[in-house]
C-alpha positions in Angstrom: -26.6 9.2 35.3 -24.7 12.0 36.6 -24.4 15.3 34.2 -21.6 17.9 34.4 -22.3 20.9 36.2 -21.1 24.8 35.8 -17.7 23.8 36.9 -16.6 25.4 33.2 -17.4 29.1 34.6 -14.3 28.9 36.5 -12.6 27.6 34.2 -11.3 30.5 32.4 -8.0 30.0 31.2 -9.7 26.8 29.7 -11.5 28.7 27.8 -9.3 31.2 26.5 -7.1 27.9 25.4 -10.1 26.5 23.4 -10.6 30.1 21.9 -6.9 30.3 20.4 -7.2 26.9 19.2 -10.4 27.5 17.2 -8.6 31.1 16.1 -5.2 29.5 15.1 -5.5 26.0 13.1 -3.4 23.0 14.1 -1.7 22.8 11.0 -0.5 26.4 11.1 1.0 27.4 14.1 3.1 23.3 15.0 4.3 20.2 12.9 3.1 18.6 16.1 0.1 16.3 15.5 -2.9 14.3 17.2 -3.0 10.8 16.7 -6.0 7.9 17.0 -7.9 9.3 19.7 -10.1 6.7 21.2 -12.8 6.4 23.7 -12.2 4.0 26.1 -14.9 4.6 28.7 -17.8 6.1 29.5 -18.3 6.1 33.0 -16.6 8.2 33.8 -16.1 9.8 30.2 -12.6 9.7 29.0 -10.2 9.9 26.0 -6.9 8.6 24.7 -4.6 9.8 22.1 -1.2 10.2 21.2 0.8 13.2 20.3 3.7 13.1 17.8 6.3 16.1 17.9 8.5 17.6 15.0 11.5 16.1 15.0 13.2 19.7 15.7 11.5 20.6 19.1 10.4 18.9 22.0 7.5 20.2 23.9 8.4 19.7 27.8 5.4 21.1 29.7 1.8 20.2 27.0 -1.3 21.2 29.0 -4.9 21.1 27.0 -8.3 20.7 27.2 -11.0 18.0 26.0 -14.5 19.1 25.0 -17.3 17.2 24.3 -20.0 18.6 22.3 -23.5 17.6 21.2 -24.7 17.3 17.6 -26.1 20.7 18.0 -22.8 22.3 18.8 -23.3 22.8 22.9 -20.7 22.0 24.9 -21.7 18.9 27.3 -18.7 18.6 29.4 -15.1 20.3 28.9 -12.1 19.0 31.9 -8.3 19.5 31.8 -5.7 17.1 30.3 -2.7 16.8 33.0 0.2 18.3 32.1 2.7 15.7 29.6 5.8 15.3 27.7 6.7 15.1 24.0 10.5 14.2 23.1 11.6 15.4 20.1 10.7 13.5 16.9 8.6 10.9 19.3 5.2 10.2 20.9 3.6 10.5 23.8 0.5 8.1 25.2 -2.5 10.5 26.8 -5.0 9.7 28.7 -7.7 11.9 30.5 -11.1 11.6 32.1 -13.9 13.4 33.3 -15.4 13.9 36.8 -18.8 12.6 35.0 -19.7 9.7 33.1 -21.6 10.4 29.8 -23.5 7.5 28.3 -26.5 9.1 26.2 -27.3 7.2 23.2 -26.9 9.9 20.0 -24.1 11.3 18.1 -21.1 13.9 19.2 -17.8 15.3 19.0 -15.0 15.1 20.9 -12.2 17.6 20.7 -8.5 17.5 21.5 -6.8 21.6 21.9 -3.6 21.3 23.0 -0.5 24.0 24.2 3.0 23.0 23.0 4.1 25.7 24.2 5.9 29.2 23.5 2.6 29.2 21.8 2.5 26.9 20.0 -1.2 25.6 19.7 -2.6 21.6 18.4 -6.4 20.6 18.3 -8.1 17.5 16.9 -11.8 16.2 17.2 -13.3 12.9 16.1 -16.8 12.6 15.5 -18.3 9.3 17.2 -21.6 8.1 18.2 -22.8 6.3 21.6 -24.9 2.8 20.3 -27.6 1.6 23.2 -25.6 -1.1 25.8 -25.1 -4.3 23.0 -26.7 -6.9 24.1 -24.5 -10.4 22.2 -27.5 -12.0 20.3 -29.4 -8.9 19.0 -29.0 -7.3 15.8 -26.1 -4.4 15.2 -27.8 -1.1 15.8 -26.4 2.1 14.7 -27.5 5.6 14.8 -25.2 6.9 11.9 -22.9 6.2 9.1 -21.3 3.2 9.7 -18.0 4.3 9.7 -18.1 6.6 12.4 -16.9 5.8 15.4 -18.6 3.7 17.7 -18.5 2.8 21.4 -21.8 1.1 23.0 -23.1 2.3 26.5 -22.0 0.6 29.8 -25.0 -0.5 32.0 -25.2 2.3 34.9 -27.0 -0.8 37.3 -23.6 -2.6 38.8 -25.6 -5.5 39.6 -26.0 -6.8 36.4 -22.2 -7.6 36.5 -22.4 -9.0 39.9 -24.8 -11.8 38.9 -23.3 -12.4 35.7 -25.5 -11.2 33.4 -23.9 -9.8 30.7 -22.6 -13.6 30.5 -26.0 -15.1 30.6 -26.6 -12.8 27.4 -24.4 -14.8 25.1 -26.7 -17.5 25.6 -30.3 -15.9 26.1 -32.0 -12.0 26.8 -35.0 -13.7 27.7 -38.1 -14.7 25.1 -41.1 -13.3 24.9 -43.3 -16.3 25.5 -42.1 -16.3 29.1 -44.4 -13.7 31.0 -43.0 -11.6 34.6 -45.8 -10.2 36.4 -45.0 -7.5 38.3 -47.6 -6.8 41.2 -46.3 -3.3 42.7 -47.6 -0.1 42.3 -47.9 0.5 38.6 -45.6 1.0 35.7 -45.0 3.5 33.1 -45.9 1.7 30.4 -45.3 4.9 28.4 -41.5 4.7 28.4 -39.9 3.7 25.7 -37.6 1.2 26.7 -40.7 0.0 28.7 -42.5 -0.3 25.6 -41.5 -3.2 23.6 -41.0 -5.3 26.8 -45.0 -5.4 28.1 -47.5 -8.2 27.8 -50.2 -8.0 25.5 -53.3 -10.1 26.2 -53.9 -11.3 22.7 -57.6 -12.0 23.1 -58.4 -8.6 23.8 -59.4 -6.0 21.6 -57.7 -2.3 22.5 -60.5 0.2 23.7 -63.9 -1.5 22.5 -65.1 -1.0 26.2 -66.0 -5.0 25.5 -64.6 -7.8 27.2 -63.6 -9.6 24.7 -61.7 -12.7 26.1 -64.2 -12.9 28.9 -61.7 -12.8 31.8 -63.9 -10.0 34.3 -61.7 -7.0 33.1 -62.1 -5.0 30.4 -59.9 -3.1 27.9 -56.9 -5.4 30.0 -54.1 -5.3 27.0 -51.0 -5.0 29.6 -52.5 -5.9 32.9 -54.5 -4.4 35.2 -55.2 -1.6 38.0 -56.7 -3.2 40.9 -56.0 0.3 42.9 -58.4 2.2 40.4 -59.9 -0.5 38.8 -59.4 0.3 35.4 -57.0 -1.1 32.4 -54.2 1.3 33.2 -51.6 2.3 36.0 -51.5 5.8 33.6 -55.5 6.3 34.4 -56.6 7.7 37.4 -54.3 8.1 40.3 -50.9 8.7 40.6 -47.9 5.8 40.4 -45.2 5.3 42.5 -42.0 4.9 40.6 -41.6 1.6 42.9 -43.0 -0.6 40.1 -41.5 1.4 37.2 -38.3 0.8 39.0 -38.7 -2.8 39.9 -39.7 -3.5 36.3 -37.3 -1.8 34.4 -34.5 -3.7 36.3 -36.6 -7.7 34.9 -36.7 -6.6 31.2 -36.2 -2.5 30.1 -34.8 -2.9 26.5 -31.9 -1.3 25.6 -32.1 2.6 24.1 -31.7 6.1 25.0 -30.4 5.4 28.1 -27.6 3.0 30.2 -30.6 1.1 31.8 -31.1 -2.2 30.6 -33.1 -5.2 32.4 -31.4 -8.9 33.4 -33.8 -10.3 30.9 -34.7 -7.5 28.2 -36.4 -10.1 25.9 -38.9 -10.9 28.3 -42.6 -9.8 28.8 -43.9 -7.6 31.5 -47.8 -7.7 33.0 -48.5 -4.7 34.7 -50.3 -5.3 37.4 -51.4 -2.7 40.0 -51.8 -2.8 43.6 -50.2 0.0 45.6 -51.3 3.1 46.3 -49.7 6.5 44.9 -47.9 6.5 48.1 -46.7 3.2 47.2 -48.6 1.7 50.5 -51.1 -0.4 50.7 -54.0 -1.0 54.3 -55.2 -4.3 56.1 -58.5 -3.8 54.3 -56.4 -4.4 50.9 -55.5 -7.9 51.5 -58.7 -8.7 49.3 -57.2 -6.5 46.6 -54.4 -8.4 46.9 -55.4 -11.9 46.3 -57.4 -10.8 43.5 -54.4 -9.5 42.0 -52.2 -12.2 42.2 -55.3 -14.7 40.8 -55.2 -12.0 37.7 -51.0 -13.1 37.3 -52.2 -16.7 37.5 -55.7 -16.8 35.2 -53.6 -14.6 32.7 -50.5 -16.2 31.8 -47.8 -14.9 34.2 -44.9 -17.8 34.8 -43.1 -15.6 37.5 -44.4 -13.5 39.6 -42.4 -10.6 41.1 -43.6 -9.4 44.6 -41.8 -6.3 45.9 -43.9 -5.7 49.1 -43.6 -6.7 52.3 -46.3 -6.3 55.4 -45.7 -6.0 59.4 -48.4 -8.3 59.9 -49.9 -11.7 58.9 -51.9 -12.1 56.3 -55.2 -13.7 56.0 -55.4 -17.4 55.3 -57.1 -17.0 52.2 -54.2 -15.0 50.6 -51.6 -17.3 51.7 -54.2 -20.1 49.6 -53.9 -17.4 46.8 -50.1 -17.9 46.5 -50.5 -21.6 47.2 -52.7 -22.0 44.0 -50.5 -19.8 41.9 -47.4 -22.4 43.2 -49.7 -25.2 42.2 -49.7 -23.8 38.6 -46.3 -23.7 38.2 -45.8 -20.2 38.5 -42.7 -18.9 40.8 -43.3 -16.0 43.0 -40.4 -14.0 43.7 -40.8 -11.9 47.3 -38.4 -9.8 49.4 -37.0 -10.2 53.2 -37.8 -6.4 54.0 -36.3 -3.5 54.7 -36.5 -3.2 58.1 -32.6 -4.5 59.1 -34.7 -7.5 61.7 -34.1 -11.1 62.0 -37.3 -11.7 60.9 -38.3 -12.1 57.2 -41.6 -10.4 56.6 -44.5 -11.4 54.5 -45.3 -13.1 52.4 -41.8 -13.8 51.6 -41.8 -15.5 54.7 -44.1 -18.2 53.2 -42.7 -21.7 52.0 -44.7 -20.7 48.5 -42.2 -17.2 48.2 -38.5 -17.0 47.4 -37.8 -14.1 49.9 -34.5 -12.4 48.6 -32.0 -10.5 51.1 -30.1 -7.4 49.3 -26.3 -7.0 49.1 -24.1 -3.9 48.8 -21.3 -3.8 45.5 -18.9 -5.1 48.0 -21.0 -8.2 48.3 -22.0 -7.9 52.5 -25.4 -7.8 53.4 -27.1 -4.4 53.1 -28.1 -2.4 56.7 -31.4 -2.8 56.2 -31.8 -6.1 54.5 -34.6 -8.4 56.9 -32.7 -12.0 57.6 -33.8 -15.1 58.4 -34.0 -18.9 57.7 -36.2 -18.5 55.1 -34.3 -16.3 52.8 -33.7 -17.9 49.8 -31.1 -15.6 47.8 -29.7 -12.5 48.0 -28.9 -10.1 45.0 -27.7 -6.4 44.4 -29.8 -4.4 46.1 -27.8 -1.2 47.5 -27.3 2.1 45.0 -29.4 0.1 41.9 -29.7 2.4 38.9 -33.0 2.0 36.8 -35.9 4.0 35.7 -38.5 6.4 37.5 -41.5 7.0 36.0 -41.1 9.4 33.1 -38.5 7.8 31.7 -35.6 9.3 33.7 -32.6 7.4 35.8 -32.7 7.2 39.3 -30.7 5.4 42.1 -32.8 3.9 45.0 -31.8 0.7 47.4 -33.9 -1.8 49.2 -34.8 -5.3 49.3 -37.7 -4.5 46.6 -34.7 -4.1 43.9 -33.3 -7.1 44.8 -36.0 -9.1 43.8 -36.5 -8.5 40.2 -33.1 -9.5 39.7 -33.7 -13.1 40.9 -36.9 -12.8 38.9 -35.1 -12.0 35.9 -32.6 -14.7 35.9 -35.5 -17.0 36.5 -37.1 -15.8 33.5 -33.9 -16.3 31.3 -33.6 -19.7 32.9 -37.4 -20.1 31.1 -36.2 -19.0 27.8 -33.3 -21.3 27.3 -35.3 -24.3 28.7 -39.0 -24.3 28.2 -39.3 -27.9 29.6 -38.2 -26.6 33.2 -41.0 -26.5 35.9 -41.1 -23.9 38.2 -39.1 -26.0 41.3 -36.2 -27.5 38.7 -35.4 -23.7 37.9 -35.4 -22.6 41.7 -32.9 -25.6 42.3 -30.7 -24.6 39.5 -30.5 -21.5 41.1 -29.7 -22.4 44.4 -27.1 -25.6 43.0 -25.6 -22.5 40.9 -25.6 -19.4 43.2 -22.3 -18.1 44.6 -22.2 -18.8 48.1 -21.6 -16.3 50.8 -21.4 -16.2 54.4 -21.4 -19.3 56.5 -20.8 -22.4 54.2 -24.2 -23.6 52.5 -27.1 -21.9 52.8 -27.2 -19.2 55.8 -30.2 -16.8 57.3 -28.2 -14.0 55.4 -27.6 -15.0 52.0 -29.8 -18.5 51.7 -28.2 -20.7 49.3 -26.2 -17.1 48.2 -25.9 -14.6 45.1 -27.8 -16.0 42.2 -25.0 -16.4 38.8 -27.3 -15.9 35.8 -24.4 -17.5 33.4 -23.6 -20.4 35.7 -27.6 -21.1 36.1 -27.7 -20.6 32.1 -25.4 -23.3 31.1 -26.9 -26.1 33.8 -30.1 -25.2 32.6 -29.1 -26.6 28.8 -28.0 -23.4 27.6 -25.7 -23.3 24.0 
């Protein structure tokens, strides 16, 4: 999300405008009015209104001003209105926009000054609120009166509307029962549109320091750190916002912010492998196979493998996978990030859906891997989602790819229990767009995964 910056100190005729306006009321200084001012965007943030004139005097040359203002009374963003119109006795259609989009959840005002001219001065506001990005099947949410206005957040990550998500929604935002893990270097559990999307291990009692449900971990109620070892990505040290990221883009709910996941209803399992510098050594591969056998004794039905390795790996983590494929479980993996006609591993291995990345004009990204084992590609160039803390950030790579094939998969779950992990995978690939050379291709495999098509084959009402 991008905020305004100090562009209003030069701005000073602007501000001398809004000054008059606030020391001369509409009503007494022009019979010329502001009518039903509406906010059709907000990305970029803009307005739209009409003016009526007198019926005495037109106004040739309008120039004005639109501030927006926090509930506090600070001034967020302020830009110009181009110059307009007004015949005599009619209307005139405005619209204006920022430079910036503005998409904060909360309430605010929005103000209209206005020259007529020969100074003549018109203002309006309308008081409105911004309601989290609506997701079809969930409950109306407000954050004030009811009848003030309301216009809901527009999702800041453009690859949900390239795979047809907000589709998919009418039908399903995912269930809880159906469990992603996501083996990457941690996740903020703390954020709170994080919060209400993590697995809880039901047969464990929160810091008792017992194990209760006997599994070898202790104290594991939303996964485990196989990096430090303990029951939290938030103990010990450091995450990389890789796996904040990666998650937030299978299931963050929606709130504060314009981040919302492909399946938001979905459950998270945080588990931990990379290191703070979001790496991991040869001598990990053991760490590695343990924590994918965690995702698999624990419940997981997809697992989401953002990480890819130079080398091969040893046999007995390639049998790790196998057995987690033999369980029913779908692993999601990526074609790396090193622009090669060679898909790394282990989404080079027959048990992994290695996914390439695409750019918003739908060509493969620069640095996407290819080869004739990808599987699908998805958004994976300029992806908005969270960093840890809780803020927005825009990253690309193969990695952020991934977790949108994984959450399709895990809406595909929630529509249609009954589906095993292969008849979901061939939904996708009978449903995906294709791209490229005709059927599936090194680039794009069997193409870009269409969460609504794959929806609606998979039984979806």
């Amino acid at each position: 999300m991008r905020a305004p910056s100090a562009i209003h100190a030069t701005m000073i005729g602007l501000a001398l405008l809004g000054a008059l306006a606030t020391a001369f009321p509409a009503q007494a200084q022009s019979a010329a009015r502001v009518l039903a001012i509406e906010i059709p965007s907000l990305a970029p943030f803009s307005v739209s209104f009409e003016v009526e004139a007198s019926a005495a005097t037109a106004s040739p040359d309008v120039r004005g001003t639109v501030t927006l203002s926090d509930p506090s009374g600070r001034e967020v963003d302020q830009f110009l209105i181009d110059p307009f119109s007004v015949p005599a006795g009619g209307r005139a259609h405005v619209d204006a926009a920022s430079r910036w989009e503005f998409q904060l959840a909360g309430t605010y005002l929005v103000r209209i000054a206005l020259d007529m001219g020969a100074g003549s001065l018109v203002s309006a506001s309308l008081r409105f609120q911004i309601l989290p990005v609506k997701l079809p099947l969930a409950p109306e949410t407000t954050l004030s009166a009811t009848d003030v206005y309301s216009v809901y957040q527009q999702p800041s990550n453009w690859g949900l509307e390239s795979i047809n998500a907000p589709n998919a929604w009418t039908l399903s935002h995912g269930d809880p029962s159906v469990v992603v893990a996501v083996i990457d270097s941690g996740i903020d559990i703390s954020i709170p549109q994080l919060v209400a999307s993590l697995w809880t291990n039901a047969d464990e009692v929160p810091d008792n320091g017992i194990d209760d449900d006997r599994n070898g971990y202790i104290d594991d109620i939303h996964g485990w750190d196989f990096r430090d070892d303990d029951s939290s990505s938030l103990i010990g040290s450091p995450i990389h916002r890789h796996g904040t990221f990666v998650a937030s883009i299978i299931a963050a709910q929606p709130g504060r912010y314009p981040i919302v996941g492909v399946a938001p209803g979905a459950r998270l399992m945080d588990v931990r492998f990379l290191d703070s510098q979001n790496q991991f050594a040869s001598a990990d591969w053991s760490m590695f196979e343990r924590a994918v056998n965690y995702a698999v004794d624990n419940g997981a039905d997809i697992i989401n493998l953002s990480i890819f390795a130079t080398g091969r790996p040893p046999s007995s983590f390639e049998r790790a996978l196998d057995r987690a494929r033999s369980r029913g479980i779908a692993i999601v993996g990526i074609s790396g990030n090193l622009g090669k006609s060679e898909v790394m591993y282990p989404g080079r291995y027959d048990s992994v859906l290695a996914v390439s990345a695409i750019t918003p004009s739908g060509l493969l990204a620069a640095f996407s891997n290819r080869g004739p084992e990808v599987a699908f590609c998805a958004p994976g160039a300029d992806i908005t989602s969270f960093a840890p803390g809780g803020r927005p950030f825009t990253d690309s790579g193969t990695s952020f790819a991934a977790p949108h094939v994984t959450g399709v998969l895990a809406l595909l779950l929630s529509v249609n229990p009954m589906l095993t992990a292969d008849e979901a995978i061939r939904i996708l690939a009978d449903t995906a767009v294709d791209l490229g050379s005709r059927g599936r291709d090194n680039l794009y495999g069997y193409g870009l995964i269409d969460a609504w098509a794959a929806l609606v084959a998979a039984g979806g009402r």
